[in-house]
C-alpha positions, 0 to 999 in steps of 0.5 A: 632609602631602599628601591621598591621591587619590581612587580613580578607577573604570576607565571601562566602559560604562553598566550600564543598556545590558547588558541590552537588548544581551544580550536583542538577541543572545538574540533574533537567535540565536534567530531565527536558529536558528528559521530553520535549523529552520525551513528545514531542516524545510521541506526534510524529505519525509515520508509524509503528503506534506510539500514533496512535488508529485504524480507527473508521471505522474499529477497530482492535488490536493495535500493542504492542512496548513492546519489545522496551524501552521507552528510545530506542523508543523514541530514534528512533522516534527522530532519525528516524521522526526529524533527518534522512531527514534532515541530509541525504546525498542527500538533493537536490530534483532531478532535472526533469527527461530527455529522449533521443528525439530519439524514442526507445523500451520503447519510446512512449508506450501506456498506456494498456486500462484500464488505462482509468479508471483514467478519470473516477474515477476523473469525478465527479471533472471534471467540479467543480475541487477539493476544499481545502474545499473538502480535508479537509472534505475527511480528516474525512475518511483518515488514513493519508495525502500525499503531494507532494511539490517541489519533496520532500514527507510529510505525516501527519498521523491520525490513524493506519492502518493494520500490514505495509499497511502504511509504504508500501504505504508511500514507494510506493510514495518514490519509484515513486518520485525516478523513475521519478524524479522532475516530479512529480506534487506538489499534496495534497492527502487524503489516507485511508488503510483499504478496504471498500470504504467509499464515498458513491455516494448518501450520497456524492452526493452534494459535492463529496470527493476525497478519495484514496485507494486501491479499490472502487466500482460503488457507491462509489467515493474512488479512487483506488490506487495500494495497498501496496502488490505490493512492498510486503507483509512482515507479510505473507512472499509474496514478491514484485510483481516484484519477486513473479509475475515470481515465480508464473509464474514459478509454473504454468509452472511445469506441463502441461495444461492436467496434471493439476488438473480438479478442481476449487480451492480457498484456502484462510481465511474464517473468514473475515465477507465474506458471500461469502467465507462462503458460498463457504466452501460448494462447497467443493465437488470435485465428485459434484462440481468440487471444492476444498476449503481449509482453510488457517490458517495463525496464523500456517503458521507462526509458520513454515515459510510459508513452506505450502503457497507459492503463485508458489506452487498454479498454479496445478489446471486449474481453481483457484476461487477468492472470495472477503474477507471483501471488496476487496482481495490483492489475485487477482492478484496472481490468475490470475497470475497463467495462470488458468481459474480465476472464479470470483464470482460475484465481487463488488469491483474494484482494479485499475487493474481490470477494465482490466478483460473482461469475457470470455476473460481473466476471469470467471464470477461465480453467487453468487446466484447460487454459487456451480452450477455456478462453476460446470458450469465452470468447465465443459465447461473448461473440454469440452474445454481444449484448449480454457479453456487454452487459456482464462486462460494465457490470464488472465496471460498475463494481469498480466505479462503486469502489471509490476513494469513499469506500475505499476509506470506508473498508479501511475504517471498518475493518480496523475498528472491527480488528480493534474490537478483538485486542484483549490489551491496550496498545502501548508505543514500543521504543523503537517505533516513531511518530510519522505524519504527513509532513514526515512522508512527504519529507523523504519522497522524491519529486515524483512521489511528492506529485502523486502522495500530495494528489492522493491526500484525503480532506475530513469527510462530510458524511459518516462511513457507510454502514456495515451490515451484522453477519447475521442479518440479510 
């Protein structure tokens, strides 16, 4: 009988060679993933400034992520930019705000003058309304793009603005959307964060460019827009307006008119590339001037907390002057805040509430060209007339008592449905621009700027905004 063979095993690879094979492509498609991650993140603009340069038309350093890994950073960024929105909680759009027909306390206010200025800053579209070809064009003088679409917020950023002027403003729309909910028009906006106004009338004057920011003057066509300070100022530890206007307000109220300093005084940075704050350091003369100026460093008031620059600390002198910096100054309004006489030297550039000062009843009007003797003109007639000095001065304070957080919000809403209006198109997301909500800005401030966005943020409104007035009528 002939032996039954032997089983033979099929040939295959050495089994102690699979490992180290399936570890190797693990590791390569890892890294390779890594990689895609890595690059795609590093791709993402965000707020706080990520990949962004500064504006070209006003270069500053750009700030350092060194404290950050990149891993971590890119982390936050994927979490923050791509994951945050669109896993929240709350991801239905607000149904549109409703208010009771019965009229109230807060029913049917009318909108307070100078509101009108939105007719005006939107007058060159009037007749010709806004073109996608316009925006576009604006589009080579913004910092970023807000739009508006079904209630949701999206922004599409070009290049980094100052210190948290972005994530500020960007917050301010959130906060509109959230105060009056579905209420707020689809809309295609344009926004530069730096100060001077760039649409230049004559230059621009074939075809105007619909530009927002925080100021403009009469020869530009930039459309001014409450500036991020209204819901805080984290770098310089001023908080939202809603808090500091009653501190200040407060300040003002610890001594008397007739115990207050007879003095003009302005203290404030002078290194901006202001001729004027320059040439004010030479009214620093109170026996001849009536004047006190004082230089604000604060590189040192950071390094103690802002112990020696609390804005209520400021109110102890019954004239206060406001002198525009590198363009326009944020300081304005925590001037006027204070119930002093506001000795405004000769002002070039327009925020959206200055329109409301009227000289000789709520403010002063200094002469550049004749600087120091025009403040000592001022200060002398105040000092003649203590009660009408005192009168003019609180009429400047309750201008800005009026402007609260509700109106604030109220210009906000007005001014975009009035802009809106003019579009001649349908606003459409362009691919680069991403969704951002509160959860999303929150996601990239640091401790201090989540203290003070969290302290700023709106609740849906119980009343209607104030009604705006037609041009036309009185």
């Amino acid at each position: 009988m002939r032996p039954l063979p032997h089983n033979r095993p099929s040939p295959r690879a050495p089994a102690i060679l699979f490992t180290p094979i399936v570890t190797f492509s693990i590791l390569s498609l890892a890294l390779v993933l890594l990689y895609k991650v890595d690059n795609f993140v590093s791709q993402t603009k965000t707020v706080v400034g990520h990949n962004l340069e500064p504006t070209p038309w006003h270069q500053f350093p750009p700030k350092s992520f060194d404290e950050e890994t990149h891993h971590a950073r890119s982390y936050k960024i994927l979490q923050c930019s791509y994951l945050t929105c669109r896993y929240r909680k709350e991801d239905t759009v607000a149904e549109r705000r409703r208010f009771p027909a019965t009229s109230g306390s807060n029913q049917n206010i009318m909108c307070p003058e100078f509101f009108r200025s939105i007719y005006r800053d939107l007058q060159p579209w009037a007749a010709s309304k806004i073109s996608k070809v316009q925006l576009l064009e604006a589009q080579n003088y913004a910092a970023f793009r807000v739009l508006v679409v079904g209630g949701k917020l999206y922004v599409d950023l070009y290049y980094a603005c100052v210190q948290s002027r972005a994530m500020f403003t960007i917050w301010s729309f959130l906060q509109l959307l959230r105060r009056y909910p579905g209420m707020v028009p689809d809309v295609d906006i344009m926004f530069d964060c730096m100060d001077k106004p760039t649409i230049n009338r004559t230059e621009h004057h074939s075809m105007p460019l619909p530009l927002f920011r925080y100021c403009t003057t009469n020869e530009h066509f930039d459309i001014p827009f409450p500036d991020w300070s209204f819901w805080g100022w984290s770098e310089i530890n001023i908080r939202a307006w809603h808090k500091e206007f009653p501190n200040i307000k407060r300040g003002s109220q610890t001594l008397p008119w007739n115990r207050k300093e007879p003095f003009a005084y302005w203290k404030g940075n002078p290194d901006v590339g202001s001729p004027i704050r320059t040439a004010l350091l030479e009214c620093n003369d109170t026996a001849m001037w009536g004047a006190q100026i004082l230089r604000q460093d604060w590189g040192e008031q950071s390094k103690t907390g802002f112990k020696e620059s609390k804005l209520s600390n400021q109110c102890n002198h019954k004239y206060k002057i406001y002198a525009e910096g590198y363009a326009w100054s944020v300081s304005l309004k925590y001037i006027l805040a204070c119930g002093s006489v506001a000795l405004m030297i000769s002002p070039q550039y327009q925020d959206f509430f200055s329109r409301g000062l009227i000289p000789h009843k709520n403010s002063w009007l200094v002469d550049a060209h004749d600087l120091c003797p025009s403040i000592k003109g001022a200060v002398d007639w105040g000092n003649k007339k203590p009660a009408e000095a005192e009168a003019l001065g609180k009429r400047g304070q309750q201008l800005m008592e009026n402007l609260n957080m509700d109106r604030v919000y109220d210009y906000m809403f007005h001014l975009i449905s009035e802009y809106a209006k003019l579009q001649d198109f349908t606003p459409k997301l362009p691919s680069s621009a991403m969704e951002v909500c509160q959860e999303s800005v929150l996601c990239y401030a640091d401790d201090k700027q989540t203290a003070f966005l969290k302290e700023s943020a709106a609740s849906p409104s119980q009343s209607p905004p104030c009604t705006l007035a037609h041009p036309s009528k009185p």
